[in-house]
C-alpha positions in Angstrom: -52.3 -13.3 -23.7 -50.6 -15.0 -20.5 -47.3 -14.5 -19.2 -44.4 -17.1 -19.3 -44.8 -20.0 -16.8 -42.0 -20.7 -14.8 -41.6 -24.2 -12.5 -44.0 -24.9 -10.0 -42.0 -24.5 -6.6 -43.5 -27.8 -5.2 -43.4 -30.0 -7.9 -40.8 -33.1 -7.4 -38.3 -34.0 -10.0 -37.6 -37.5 -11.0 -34.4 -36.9 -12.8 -32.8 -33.7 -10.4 -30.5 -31.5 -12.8 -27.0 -32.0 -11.8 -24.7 -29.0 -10.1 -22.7 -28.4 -12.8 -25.1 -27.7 -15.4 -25.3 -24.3 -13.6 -21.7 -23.4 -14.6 -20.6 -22.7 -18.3 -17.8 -24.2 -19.6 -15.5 -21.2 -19.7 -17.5 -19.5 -16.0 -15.1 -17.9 -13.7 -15.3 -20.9 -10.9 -13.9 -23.1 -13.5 -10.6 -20.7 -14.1 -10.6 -20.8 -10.1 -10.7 -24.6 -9.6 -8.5 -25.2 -12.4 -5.7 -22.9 -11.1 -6.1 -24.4 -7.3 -6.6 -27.8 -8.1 -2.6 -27.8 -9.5 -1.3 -26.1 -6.5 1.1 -27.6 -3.9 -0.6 -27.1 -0.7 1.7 -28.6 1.5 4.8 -26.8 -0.5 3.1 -23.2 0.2 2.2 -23.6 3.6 -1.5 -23.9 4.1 -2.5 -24.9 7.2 -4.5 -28.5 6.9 -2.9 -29.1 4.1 -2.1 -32.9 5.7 -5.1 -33.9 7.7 -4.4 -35.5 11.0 -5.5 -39.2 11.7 -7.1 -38.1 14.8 -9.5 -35.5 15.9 -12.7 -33.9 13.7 -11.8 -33.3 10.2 -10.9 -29.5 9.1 -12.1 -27.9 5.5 -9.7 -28.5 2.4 -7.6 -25.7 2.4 -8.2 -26.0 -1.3 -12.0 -25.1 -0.9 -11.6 -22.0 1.3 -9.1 -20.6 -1.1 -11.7 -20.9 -3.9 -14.5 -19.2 -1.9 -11.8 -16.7 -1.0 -10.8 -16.1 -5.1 -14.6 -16.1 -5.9 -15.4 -13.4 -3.2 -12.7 -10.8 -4.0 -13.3 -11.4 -7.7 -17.1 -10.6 -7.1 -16.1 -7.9 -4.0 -17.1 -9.9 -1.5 -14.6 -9.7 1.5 -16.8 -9.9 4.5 -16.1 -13.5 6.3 -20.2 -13.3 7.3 -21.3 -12.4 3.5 -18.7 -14.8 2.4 -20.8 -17.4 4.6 -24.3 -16.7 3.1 -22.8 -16.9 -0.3 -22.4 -20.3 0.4 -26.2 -20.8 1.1 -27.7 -19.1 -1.4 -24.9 -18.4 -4.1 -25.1 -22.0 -7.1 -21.9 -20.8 -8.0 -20.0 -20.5 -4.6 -21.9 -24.0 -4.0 -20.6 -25.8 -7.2 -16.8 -24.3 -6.4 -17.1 -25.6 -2.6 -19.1 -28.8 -3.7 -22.1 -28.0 -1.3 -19.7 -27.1 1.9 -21.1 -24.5 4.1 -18.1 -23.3 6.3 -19.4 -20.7 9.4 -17.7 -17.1 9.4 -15.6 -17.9 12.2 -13.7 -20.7 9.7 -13.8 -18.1 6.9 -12.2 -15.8 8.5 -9.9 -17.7 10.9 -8.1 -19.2 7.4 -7.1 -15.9 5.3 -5.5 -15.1 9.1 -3.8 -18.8 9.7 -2.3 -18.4 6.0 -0.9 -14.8 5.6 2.2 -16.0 3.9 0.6 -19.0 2.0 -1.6 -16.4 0.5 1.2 -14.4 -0.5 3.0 -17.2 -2.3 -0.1 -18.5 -4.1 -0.4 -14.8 -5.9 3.7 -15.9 -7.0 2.6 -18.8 -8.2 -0.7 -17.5 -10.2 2.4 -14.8 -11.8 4.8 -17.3 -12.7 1.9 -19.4 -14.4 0.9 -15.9 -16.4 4.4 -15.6 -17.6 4.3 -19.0 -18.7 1.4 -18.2 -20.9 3.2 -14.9 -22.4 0.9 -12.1 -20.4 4.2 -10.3 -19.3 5.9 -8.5 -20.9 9.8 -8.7 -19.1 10.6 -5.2 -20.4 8.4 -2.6 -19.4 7.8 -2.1 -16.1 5.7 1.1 -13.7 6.4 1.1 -9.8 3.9 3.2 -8.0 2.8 3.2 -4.4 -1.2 4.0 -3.5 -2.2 4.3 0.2 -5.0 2.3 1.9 -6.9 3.1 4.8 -6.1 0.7 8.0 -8.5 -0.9 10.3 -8.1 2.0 12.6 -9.7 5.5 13.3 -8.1 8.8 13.6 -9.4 8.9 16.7 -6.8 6.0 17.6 -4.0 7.2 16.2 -1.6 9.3 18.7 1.2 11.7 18.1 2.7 13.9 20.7 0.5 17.0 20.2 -2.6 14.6 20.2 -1.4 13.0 24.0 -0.2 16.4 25.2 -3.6 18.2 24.4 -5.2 15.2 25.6 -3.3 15.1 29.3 -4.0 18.8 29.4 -7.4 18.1 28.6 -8.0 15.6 31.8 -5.8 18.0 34.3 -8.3 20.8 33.5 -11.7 18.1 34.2 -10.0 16.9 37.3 -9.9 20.1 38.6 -13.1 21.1 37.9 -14.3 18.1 39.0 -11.9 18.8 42.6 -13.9 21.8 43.1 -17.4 20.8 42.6 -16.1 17.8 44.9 -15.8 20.4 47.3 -18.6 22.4 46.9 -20.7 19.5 47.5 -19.4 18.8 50.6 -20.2 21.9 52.5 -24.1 21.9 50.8 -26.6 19.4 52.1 -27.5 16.0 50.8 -30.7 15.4 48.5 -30.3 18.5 45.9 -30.2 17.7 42.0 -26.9 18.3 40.9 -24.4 15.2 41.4 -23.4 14.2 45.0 -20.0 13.5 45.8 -19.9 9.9 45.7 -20.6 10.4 42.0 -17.5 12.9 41.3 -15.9 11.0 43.3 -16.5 7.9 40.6 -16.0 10.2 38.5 -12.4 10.9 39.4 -11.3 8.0 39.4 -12.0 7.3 35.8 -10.4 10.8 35.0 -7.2 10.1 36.8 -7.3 6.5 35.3 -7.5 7.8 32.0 -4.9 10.2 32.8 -2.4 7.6 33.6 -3.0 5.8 30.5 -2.5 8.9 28.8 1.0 8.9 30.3 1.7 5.4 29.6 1.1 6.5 25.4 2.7 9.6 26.0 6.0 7.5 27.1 5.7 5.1 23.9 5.2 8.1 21.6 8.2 9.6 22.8 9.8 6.0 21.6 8.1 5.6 18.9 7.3 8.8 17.8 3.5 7.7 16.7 0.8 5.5 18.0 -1.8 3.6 16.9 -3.8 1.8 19.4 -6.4 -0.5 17.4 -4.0 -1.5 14.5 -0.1 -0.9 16.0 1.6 -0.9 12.6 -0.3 1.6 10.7 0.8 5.0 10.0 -0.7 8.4 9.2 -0.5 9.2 5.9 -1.6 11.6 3.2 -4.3 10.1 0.9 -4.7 12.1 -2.6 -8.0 12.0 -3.8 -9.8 11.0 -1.2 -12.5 12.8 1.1 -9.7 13.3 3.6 -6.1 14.6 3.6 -4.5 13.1 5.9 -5.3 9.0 7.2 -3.9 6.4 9.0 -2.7 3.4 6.6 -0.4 1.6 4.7 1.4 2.7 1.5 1.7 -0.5 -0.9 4.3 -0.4 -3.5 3.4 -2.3 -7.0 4.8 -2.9 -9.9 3.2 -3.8 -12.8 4.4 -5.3 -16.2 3.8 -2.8 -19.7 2.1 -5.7 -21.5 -1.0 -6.3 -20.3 -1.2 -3.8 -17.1 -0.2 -7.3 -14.9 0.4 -6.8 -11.2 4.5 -8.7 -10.8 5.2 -7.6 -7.5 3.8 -5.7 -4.2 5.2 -5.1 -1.0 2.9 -3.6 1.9 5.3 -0.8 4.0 4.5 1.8 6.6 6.3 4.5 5.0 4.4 7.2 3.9 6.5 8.0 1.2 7.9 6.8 -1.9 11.5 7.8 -1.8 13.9 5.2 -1.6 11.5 2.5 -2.7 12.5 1.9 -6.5 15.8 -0.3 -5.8 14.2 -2.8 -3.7 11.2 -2.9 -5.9 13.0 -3.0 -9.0 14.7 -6.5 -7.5 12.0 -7.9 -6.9 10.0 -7.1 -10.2 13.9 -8.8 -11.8 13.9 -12.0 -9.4 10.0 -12.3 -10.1 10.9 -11.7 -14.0 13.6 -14.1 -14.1 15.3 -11.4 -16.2 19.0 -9.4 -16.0 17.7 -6.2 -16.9 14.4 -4.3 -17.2 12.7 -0.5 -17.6 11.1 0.9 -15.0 9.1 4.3 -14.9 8.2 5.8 -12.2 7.1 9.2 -10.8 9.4 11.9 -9.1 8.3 10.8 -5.5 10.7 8.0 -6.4 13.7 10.7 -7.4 16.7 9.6 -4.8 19.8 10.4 -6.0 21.3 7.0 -4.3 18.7 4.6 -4.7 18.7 5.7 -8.8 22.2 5.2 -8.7 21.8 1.5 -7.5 19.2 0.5 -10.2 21.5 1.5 -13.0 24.5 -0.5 -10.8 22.0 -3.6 -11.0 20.6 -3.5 -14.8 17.7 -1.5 -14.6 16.9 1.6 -16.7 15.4 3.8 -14.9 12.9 6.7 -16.1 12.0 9.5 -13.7 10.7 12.5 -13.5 12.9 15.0 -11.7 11.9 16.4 -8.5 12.5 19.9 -8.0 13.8 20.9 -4.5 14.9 23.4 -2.2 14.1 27.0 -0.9 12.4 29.2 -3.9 14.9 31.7 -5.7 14.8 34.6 -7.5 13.8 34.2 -11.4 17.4 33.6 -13.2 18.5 32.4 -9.7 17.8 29.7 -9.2 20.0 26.1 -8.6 19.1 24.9 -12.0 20.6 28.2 -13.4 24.2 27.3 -12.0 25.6 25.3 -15.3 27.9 22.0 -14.0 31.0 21.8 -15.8 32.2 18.1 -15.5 35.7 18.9 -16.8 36.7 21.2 -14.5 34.1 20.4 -11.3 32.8 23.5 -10.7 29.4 25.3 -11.2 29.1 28.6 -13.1 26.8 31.0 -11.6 24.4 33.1 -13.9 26.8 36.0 -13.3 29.4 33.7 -14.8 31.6 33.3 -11.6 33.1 29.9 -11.2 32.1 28.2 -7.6 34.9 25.5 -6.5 34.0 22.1 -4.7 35.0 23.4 -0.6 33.8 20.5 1.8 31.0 17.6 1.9 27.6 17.7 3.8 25.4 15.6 5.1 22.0 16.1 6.3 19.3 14.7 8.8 18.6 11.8 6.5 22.2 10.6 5.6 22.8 11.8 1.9 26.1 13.1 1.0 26.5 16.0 -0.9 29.4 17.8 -1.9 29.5 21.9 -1.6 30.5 24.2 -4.4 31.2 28.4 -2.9 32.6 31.3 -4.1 33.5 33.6 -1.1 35.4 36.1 -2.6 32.9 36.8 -6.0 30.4 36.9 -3.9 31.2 39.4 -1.3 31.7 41.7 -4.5 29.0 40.5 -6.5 26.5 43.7 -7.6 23.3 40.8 -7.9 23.9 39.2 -4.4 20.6 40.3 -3.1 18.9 38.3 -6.0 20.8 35.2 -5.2 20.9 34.6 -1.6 20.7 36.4 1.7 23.5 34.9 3.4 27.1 35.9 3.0 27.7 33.8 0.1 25.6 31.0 -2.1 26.2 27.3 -1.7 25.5 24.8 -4.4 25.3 21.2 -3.3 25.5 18.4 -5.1 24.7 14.8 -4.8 27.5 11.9 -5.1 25.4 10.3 -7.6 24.4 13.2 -9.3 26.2 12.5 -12.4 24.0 9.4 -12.8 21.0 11.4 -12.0 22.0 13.7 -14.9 21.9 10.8 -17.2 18.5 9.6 -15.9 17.2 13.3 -16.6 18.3 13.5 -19.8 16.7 10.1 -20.6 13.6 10.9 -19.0 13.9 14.0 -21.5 14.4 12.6 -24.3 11.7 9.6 -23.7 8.3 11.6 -22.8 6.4 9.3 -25.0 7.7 6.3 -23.2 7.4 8.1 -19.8 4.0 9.2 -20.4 3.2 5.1 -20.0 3.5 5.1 -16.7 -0.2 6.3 -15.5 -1.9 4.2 -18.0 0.2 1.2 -17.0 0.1 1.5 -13.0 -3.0 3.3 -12.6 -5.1 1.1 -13.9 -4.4 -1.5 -11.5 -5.0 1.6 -8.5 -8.3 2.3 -10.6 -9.8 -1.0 -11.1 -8.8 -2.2 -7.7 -9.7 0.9 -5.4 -12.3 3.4 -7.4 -14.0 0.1 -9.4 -14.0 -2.4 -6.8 -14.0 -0.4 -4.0 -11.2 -1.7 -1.9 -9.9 1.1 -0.2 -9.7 -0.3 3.4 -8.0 -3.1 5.1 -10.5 -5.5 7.0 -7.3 -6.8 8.4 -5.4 -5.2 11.0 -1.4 -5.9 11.2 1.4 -6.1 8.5 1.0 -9.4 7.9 -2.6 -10.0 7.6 -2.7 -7.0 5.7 -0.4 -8.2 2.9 -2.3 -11.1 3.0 -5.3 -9.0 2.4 -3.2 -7.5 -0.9 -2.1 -10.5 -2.3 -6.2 -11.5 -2.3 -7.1 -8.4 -4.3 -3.8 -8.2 -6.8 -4.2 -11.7 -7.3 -7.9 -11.5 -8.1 -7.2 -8.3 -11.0 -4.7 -10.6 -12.3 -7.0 -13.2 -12.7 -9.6 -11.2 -14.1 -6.9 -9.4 -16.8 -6.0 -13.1 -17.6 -10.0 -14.3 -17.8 -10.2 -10.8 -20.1 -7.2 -11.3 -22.3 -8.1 -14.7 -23.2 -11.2 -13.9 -23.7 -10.7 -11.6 -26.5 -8.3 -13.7 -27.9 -11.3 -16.7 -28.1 -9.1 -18.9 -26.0 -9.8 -21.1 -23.0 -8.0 -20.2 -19.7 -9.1 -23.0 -18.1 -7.7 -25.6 -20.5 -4.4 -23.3 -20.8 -4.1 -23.3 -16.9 -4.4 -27.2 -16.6 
């Protein structure tokens, strides 16, 4: 018994197979080319869209965004791998017609069309919601951190330039006084002659002076990154290492079909005071006047909560427990609020009175509830505090955050939504794919960089949810 017998390698074809009898009807590259060829490419921005009467001509725009949708859908961001996919990939060939662009093209056009790039992942969201894959109800706003295009090593805070200054003072003088040395011993030993420290010297003080110069701009700036300016260090959980330098994305994703609506790239390396703005954007992206939005207790702001109820969303999270640790029975959530009367009952029963307002280092308002006189005769005072007397603060918008808490209470089934809604966009798109670090360095090639990979999971939810349902994305998209 023989084995199968492929085609002879030499043999000439009369009739040549065409192109596109490599690609299936419902393939990937046709959901690709059916969503680009209906986009506006002048309306978004890309550069090229109009070709100039004179001069060589430049790539269709068009083509370069499918090689681009093709390589982040198969994890292929390299602008070099990218390049060879076009020689030797039959799918990349059919979806570029046979065009074979260099790297430096590849990569020069996700750089001349950051904010193109970002408005064709708007585009690809309103056509989903067209189609009925969102929701407009139920929404999850997380934020996950991503490595940046720059090494601890280049990343500077004051302690880091300090130690570093103090580090060259100490070589200089040690190179000073083997400078000296050599001087009074005779020429032609082993060890280095002074010419050679004296090269060396100059590279130390050189280096010391730029040390100065970062020194000054962290003092400005307060941190420093000297290959990618606009990254920040940042704690990354889960990964190999604590602490990184990156950017912290904010998402939110519609309930429906775990959909990505809305991202915004930041350099903030937490999440507080980030739910307003991306609640208004998940609305104006929506088209809707309210929605629900869950969201984790690194969210829990007392004043941005406040202005999602003010602007119709319904906002569901969890409460963030703060302040020094108390005694058992001591603590602030043991002081009852009575709304009636604004004051808070201690555990001993004692009623403490609204006194003066506070505000701390980051500008929220509280208002301070004391009772001197019951507690400078209070038998339990060592169990409560060690100063004179206790103060309870409160928030201006606490009485909303009381509402929120109770919802979030009284909805743990709803709440418990969250991590399967925004976590599996983190999970497919960083532990599946394996896009944990920008290529990219900058904001806005960064966000560029984002809009690639949330618009390539949307794409592939859309290819999957169709699929199941035995419908064609391609004809719905056209």
């Amino acid at each position: 018994m023989g084995y199968k017998v492929g085609v002879d390698r030499k043999q000439l074809s009369l009739l040549p197979e065409s192109l596109d009898d490599y690609v299936p009807e419902e393939h990937i590259c046709r959901v690709i080319t059916a969503f680009t060829s209906q986009l506006d490419m002048c309306a978004l921005g890309f550069k090229y869209a109009e070709c100039k009467k004179t001069g060589r001509w430049p790539y269709d725009p068009r083509m370069m965004l499918n090689l681009y949708l093709y390589g982040y859908l198969h994890r292929v961001r390299s602008s070099r791998r990218l390049r060879d996919e076009t020689k030797r990939n039959i799918e990349v060939m059919w979806l570029l017609e046979g065009l074979r662009p260099d790297d430096k093209t590849i990569s020069n056009f996700r750089k001349d069309n950051t904010k193109a790039l970002r408005e064709t992942f708007r585009v690809f969201t309103k056509l989903c919601r067209k189609l009925g894959l969102y929701g407009e109800e139920l929404e999850a706003t997380d934020g996950t951190k991503f490595r940046a295009n720059n090494a601890l090593k280049n990343h500077h805070n004051k302690t880091v330039v300090e130690n570093g200054i103090e580090r060259i003072e100490k070589k200089i003088n040690e190179y000073l006084a083997a400078l000296e040395q050599a001087d009074l011993e005779d020429e032609g030993r082993r060890e280095p002659s002074g010419s050679e420290i004296r090269e060396v010297l100059e590279k130390l003080k050189q280096r010391k002076v730029e040390l100065e110069e970062l020194y000054t701009r962290v003092q400005a700036e307060g941190e420093v990154s000297t290959v990618d300016g606009e990254s920040r260090m940042m704690r990354c959980g889960g990964d190999s290492r604590l602490l990184n330098v990156g950017y912290n994305v904010q998402t939110v994703v519609d309930g429906k079909y775990h959909m990505i609506v809305d991202f915004e790239v930041t350099n903030n390396s937490g999440d507080s005071g980030e739910l307003h703005k991306m609640s208004m954007k998940a609305k104006e992206e929506l088209e809707v006047e309210e929605i629900t939005n869950l969201a984790d207790k690194g969210y829990y702001n007392g004043e941005d909560i406040a202005a999602c109820e003010r602007d119709g969303v319904t906002c569901l999270v969890a409460k963030l427990e703060s302040g020094p640790k108390k005694t058992e029975g001591f603590a602030h959530k043991d002081f009852r609020y009575d709304k009636g009367k604004d004051v808070y009952v201690c555990p001993c029963g004692k009623e403490l009175r609204y006194r003066r307002n506070y505000m701390n280092s980051e500008g929220k308002k509280r208002k301070v509830y004391v009772n001197y006189e019951a507690c400078s005769q209070c038998a339990r005072k060592a169990e409560c505090t060690t100063y004179r007397y206790r103060e309870i603060m409160r928030l201006f918008s606490q009485d909303t955050l009381d509402i929120v808490d109770e919802r979030t209470r009284n909805n743990k089934e709803l709440y418990r939504r969250r991590s399967e809604i925004v976590e599996h966009v983190f999970g497919t798109v960083k532990a599946v794919w394996g896009y944990r670090q920008y290529l990219c360095r900058g904001k806005r090639k960064v966000t560029a960089e984002t809009a690639m990979a949330y618009l390539a999971y949307n794409m592939r939810r859309a290819i999957n949810i169709f699929a199941e349902s035995r419908i064609s994305l391609t004809k719905a998209l056209t």
